[in-house]
C-alpha positions in Angstrom: -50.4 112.8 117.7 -54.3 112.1 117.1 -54.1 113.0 113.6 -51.0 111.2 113.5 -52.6 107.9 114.6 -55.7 108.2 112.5 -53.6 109.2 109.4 -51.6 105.7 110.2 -54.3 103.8 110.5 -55.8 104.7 107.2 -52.9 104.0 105.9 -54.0 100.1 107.1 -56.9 100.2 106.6 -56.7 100.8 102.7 -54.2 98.3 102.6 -56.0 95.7 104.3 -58.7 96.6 101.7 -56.7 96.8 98.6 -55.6 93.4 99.8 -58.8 92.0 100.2 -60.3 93.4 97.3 -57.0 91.7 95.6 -57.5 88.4 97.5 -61.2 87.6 96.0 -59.7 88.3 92.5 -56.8 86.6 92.8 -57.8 84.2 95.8 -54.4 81.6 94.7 -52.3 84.3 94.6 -53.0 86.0 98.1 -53.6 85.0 101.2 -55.1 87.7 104.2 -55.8 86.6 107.9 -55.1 87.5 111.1 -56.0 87.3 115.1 -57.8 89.8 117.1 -56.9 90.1 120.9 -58.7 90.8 123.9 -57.0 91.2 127.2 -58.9 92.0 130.6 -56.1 92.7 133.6 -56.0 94.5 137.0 -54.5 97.5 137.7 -50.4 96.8 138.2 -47.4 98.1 137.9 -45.9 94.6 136.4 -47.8 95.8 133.0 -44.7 98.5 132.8 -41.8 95.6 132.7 -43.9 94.1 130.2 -43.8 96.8 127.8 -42.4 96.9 124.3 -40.4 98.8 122.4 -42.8 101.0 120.7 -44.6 101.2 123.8 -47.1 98.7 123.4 -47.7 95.1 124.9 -49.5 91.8 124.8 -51.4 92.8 127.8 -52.8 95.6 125.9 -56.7 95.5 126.1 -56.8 95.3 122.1 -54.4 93.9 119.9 -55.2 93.5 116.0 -52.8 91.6 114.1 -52.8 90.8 109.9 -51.1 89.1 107.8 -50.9 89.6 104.0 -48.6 86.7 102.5 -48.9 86.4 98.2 -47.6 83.8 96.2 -46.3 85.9 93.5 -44.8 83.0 91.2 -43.8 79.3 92.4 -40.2 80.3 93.9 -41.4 84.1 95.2 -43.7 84.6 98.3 -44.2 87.8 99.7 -44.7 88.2 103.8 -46.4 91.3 105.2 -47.7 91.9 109.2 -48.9 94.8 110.8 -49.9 95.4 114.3 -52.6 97.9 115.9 -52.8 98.2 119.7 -54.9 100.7 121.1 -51.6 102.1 122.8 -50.0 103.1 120.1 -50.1 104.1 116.2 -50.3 101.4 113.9 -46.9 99.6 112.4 -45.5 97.3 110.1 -44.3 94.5 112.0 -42.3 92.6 109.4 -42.3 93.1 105.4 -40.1 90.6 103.6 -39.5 88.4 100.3 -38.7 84.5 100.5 -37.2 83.0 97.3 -36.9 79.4 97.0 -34.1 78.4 94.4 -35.8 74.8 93.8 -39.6 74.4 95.2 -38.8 71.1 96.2 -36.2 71.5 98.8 -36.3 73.5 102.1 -33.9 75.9 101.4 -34.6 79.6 101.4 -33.7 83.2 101.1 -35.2 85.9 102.8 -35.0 89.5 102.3 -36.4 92.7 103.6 -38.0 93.3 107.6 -37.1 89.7 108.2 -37.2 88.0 111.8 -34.5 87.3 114.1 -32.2 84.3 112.4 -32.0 82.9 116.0 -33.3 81.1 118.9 -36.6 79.6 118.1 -39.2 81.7 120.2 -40.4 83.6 117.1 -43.4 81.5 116.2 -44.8 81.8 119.5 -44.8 85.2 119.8 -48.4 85.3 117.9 -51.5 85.0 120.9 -52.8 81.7 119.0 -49.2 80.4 120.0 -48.4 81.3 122.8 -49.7 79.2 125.9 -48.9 82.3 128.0 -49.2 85.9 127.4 -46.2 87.7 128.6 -42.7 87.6 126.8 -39.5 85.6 127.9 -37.3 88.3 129.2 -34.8 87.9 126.6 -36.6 88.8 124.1 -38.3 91.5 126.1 -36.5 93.2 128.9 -35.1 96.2 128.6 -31.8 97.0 130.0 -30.2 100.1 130.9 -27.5 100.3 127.8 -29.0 101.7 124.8 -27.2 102.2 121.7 -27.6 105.7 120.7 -26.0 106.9 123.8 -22.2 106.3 125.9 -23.0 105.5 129.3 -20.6 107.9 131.2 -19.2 106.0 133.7 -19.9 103.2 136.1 -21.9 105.6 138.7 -24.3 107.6 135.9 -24.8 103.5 134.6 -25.9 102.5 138.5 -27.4 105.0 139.0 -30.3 104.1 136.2 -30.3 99.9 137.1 -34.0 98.6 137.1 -35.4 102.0 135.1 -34.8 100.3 131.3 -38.2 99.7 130.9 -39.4 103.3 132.1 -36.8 105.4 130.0 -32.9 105.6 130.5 -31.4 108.8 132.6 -28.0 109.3 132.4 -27.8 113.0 132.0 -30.7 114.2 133.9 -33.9 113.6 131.5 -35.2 110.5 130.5 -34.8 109.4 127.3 -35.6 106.1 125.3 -36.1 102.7 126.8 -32.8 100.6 126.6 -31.7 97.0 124.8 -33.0 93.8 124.8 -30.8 91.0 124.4 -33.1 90.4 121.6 -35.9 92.5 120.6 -38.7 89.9 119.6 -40.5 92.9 118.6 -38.5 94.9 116.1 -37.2 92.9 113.2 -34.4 93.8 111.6 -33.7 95.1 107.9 -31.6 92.3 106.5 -31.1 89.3 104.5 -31.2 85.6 105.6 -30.5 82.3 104.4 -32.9 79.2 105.8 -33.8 75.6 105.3 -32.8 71.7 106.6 -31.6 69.1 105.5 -32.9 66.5 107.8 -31.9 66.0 110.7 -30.0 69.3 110.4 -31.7 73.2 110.6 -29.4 76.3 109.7 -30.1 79.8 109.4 -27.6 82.4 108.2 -27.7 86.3 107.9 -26.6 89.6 108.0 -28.5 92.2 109.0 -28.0 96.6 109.8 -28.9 96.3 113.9 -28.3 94.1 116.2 -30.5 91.7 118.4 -30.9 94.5 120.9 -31.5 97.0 118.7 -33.1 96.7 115.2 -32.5 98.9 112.0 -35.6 99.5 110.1 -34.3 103.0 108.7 -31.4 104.4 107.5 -28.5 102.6 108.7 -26.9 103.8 111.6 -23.4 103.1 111.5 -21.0 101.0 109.0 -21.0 98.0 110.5 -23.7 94.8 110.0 -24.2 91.9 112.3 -23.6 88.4 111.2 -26.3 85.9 113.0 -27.3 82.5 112.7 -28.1 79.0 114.3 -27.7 75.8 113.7 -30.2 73.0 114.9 -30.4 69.5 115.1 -33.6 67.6 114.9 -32.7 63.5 115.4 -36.3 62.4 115.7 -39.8 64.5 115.2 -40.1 64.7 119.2 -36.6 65.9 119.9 -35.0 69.5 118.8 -31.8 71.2 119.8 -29.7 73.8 118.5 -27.4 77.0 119.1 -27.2 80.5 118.2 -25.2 83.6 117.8 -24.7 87.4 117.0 -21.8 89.9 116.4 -22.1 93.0 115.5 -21.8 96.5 115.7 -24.6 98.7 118.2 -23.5 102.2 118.8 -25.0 105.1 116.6 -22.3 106.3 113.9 -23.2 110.2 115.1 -20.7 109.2 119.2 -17.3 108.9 116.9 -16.7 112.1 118.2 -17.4 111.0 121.8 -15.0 108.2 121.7 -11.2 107.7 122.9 -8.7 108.1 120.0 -8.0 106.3 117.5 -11.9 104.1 118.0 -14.6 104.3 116.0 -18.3 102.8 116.9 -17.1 99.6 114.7 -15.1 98.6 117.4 -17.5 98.4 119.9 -19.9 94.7 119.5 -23.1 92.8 120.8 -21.5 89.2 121.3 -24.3 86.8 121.9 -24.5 83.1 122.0 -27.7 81.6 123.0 -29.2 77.8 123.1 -32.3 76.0 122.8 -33.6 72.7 123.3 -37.6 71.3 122.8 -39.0 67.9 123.5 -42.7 67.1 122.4 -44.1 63.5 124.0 -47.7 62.8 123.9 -49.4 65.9 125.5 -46.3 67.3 127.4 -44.7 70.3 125.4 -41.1 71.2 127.2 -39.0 74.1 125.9 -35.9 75.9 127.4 -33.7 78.4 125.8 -30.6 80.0 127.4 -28.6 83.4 126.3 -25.1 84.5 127.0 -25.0 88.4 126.0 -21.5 90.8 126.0 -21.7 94.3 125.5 -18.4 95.9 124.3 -18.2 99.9 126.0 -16.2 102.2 125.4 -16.1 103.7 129.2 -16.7 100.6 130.7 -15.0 97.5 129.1 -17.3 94.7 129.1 -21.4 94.7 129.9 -22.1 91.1 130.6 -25.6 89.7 131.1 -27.4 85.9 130.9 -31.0 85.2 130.9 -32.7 81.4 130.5 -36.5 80.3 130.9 -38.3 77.2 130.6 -41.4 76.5 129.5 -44.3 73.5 129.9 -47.6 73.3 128.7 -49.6 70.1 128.9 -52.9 69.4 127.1 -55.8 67.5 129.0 -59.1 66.5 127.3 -61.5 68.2 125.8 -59.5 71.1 124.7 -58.5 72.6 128.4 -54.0 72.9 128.8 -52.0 74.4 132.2 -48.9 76.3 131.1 -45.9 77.7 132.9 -42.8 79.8 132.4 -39.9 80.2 134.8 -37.6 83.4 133.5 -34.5 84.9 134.8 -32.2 87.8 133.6 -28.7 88.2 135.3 -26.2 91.2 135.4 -22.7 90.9 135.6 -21.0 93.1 138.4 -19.1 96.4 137.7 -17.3 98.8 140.8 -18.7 102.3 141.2 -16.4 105.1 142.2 -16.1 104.1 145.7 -15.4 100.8 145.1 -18.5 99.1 146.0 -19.0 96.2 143.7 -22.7 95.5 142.2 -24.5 94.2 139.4 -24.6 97.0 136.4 -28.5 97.0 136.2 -31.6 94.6 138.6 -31.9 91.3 138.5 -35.0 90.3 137.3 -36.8 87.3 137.8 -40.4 86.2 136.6 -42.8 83.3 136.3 -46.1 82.9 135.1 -48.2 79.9 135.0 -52.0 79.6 133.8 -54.8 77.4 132.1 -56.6 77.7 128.5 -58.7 76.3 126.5 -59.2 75.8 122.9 -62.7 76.4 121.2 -61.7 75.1 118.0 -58.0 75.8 115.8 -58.6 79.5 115.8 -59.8 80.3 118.9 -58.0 80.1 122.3 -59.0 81.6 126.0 -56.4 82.2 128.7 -56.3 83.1 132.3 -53.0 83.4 133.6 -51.1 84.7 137.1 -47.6 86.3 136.4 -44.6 87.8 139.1 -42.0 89.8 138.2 -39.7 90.2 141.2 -37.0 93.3 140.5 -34.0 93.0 142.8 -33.0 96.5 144.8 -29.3 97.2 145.8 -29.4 97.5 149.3 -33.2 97.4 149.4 -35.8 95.3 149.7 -37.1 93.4 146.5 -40.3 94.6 144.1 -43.1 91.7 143.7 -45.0 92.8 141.1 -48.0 90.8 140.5 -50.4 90.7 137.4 -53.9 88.8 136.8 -55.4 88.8 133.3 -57.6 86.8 130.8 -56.9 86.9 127.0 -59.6 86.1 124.1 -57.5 85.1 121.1 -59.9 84.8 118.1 -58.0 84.1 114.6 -59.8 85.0 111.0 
């Protein structure tokens, strides 16, 4: 695994320096920079239900982040990131092409390991962005359906609710964390369409995975998931807009495991989310909302919603105070003895904190967060975290 990591992060390492030696020869055509991250937090279990996919997270103590963007003629642009956390190997974050039919108009095409065509969290995902440091659980929380296994019935599914962010168990072993509603942290393989036409925004694609589970290699079943939204902007202050998903999740290898006459193409994510931002003076209010189906083959419908809002309000001299509300909520399914329940823990969180800017590319957080895991039948977990974050751009 050690030779692993340091062959990967060679690997960067001679691209970031092919890119830089490419930048000062070419420095109209390319374009390197980055932020560097550095988290100090207590000891807490909370640090596990803000983990990623790929096992790492914004709380990590070190977080390295580059971009590589190249203007490679007046209607081509090229968009690289890649990520290096301490906690795991090095990766390629997103990897795409935009090409712009006519430069003067906001309309474009994008192609490759492109972001999520919906809900409009994205461009605060990045630590210079975010007022916070943890995730909205939509875009982070891992349930306990994954899509490269059937959940065997209603008691094996109960029996894993609140462990998606440790590793599912159906069948005795733990295996892979589960699904997102959508997975802020794994772009998909896909192509979308973007641009306004004032006051209107639209994005349109098709990608290989779903929201909760994106394909970066080969492609894992037939199907592709349309997504898109559609926004309104009526004055410069004022945004709104809505959302949606359907496709195919389950692995194309569990035909065999599925009632006659189904294939894995009949089984879809269904999501339809909304969003809605207002910007007066130096009061910043977002709120985004998600309504999420799961199609099963054992288990009919998987329902789940999940909503936060967010404020963060400047005060002089470069100081804000920032806070997130967050909620994810299962629907209920009946285990063999009837007993009705929700099919995995509600969760909720909040996390409020101050900053402070030193200048446009550097930002200094301290911030409280509580995720509270309800317990069937048992007494809630109140997991607390306390940690500061040194966000320094180049």
């Amino acid at each position: 695994m050690r030779s692993r990591y340091l062959g990967l992060l060679g690997c960067t390492a001679l691209i970031a320096i092919g890119l830089l030696a490419a930048t000062r020869a070419r420095a109209v055509d390319f374009k390197v920079h980055g932020t560097l991250d550095l988290v100090a937090d207590e000891y807490s279990e909370a640090y596990d239900f803000n983990l990623l996919t790929r096992g790492d997270s914004p709380f990590d103590a070190f977080g390295l982040r580059l971009f590589a963007d190249s203007q490679l003629n007046p209607r081509l642009q090229l968009f690289t990131q890649f990520v290096a956390r301490d906690a795991i190997a090095p990766y390629v974050d997103g990897a795409y092409v935009s090409f712009t039919p006519s430069p003067g108009r906001d309309l474009h095409l994008l192609a490759g390991k492109v972001p999520w065509a919906i809900g409009t969290y994205a461009p605060r995902t990045y630590s210079n962005k975010n007022p916070l440091i943890g995730t909205p659980l939509m875009y982070q929380y891992h349930t306990t359906l994954v899509w490269y296994e059937i959940a065997p019935s209603a008691d094996k599914l109960l029996a894993t609710a609140g462990s998606g962010q440790y590793g599912i168990n159906y069948f005795g072993y733990a295996e892979g964390l589960g699904m997102p509603l959508v997975d802020d942290s794994y772009w998909d393989t896909g192509a979308t369409l973007v641009g306004s036409a004032r006051p209107i925004e639209y994005a349109l694609g098709m990608g290989l995975g779903t929201p909760g589970w994106g394909n970066t290699t080969q492609d894992e079943n037939a199907g592709k998931t349309v997504l898109g939204r559609l926004g309104l902007a009526p004055m410069p202050w004022v945004r709104v807009g809505v959302s949606g998903a359907y496709g195919p999740y389950i692995v194309q290898s569990k035909n065999p495991k599925l009632p006659a006459d189904h294939t894995v193409a009949d089984y879809h994510q269904k999501l339809g989310m909304a969003d809605a931002e207002l910007q007066i003076g130096h009061l910043e209010a977002r709120a985004e909302a998600a309504r999420n189906i799961w199609e099963t083959p054992r288990l009919g419908l998987l329902g789940v919603s999940s909503g936060y809002a967010e404020l963060k309000y400047t005060l002089s001299c470069g100081w804000f105070v920032a806070g997130r509300g967050d909620a994810i909520r299962f629907g209920k399914i009946s285990d063999s003895a009837g007993t009705v329940r929700t099919w995995d823990s509600n969760v909720t969180r909040i996390e409020g904190g101050i900053g402070y800017r030193f200048d446009r590319q550097t930002i200094a957080k301290v911030v409280y967060q509580q995720t509270i895991i309800e317990r069937f039948g048992r007494e809630d977990r109140r997991l607390p975290l306390v940690a500061a974050q040194l966000s320094v751009g180049f």
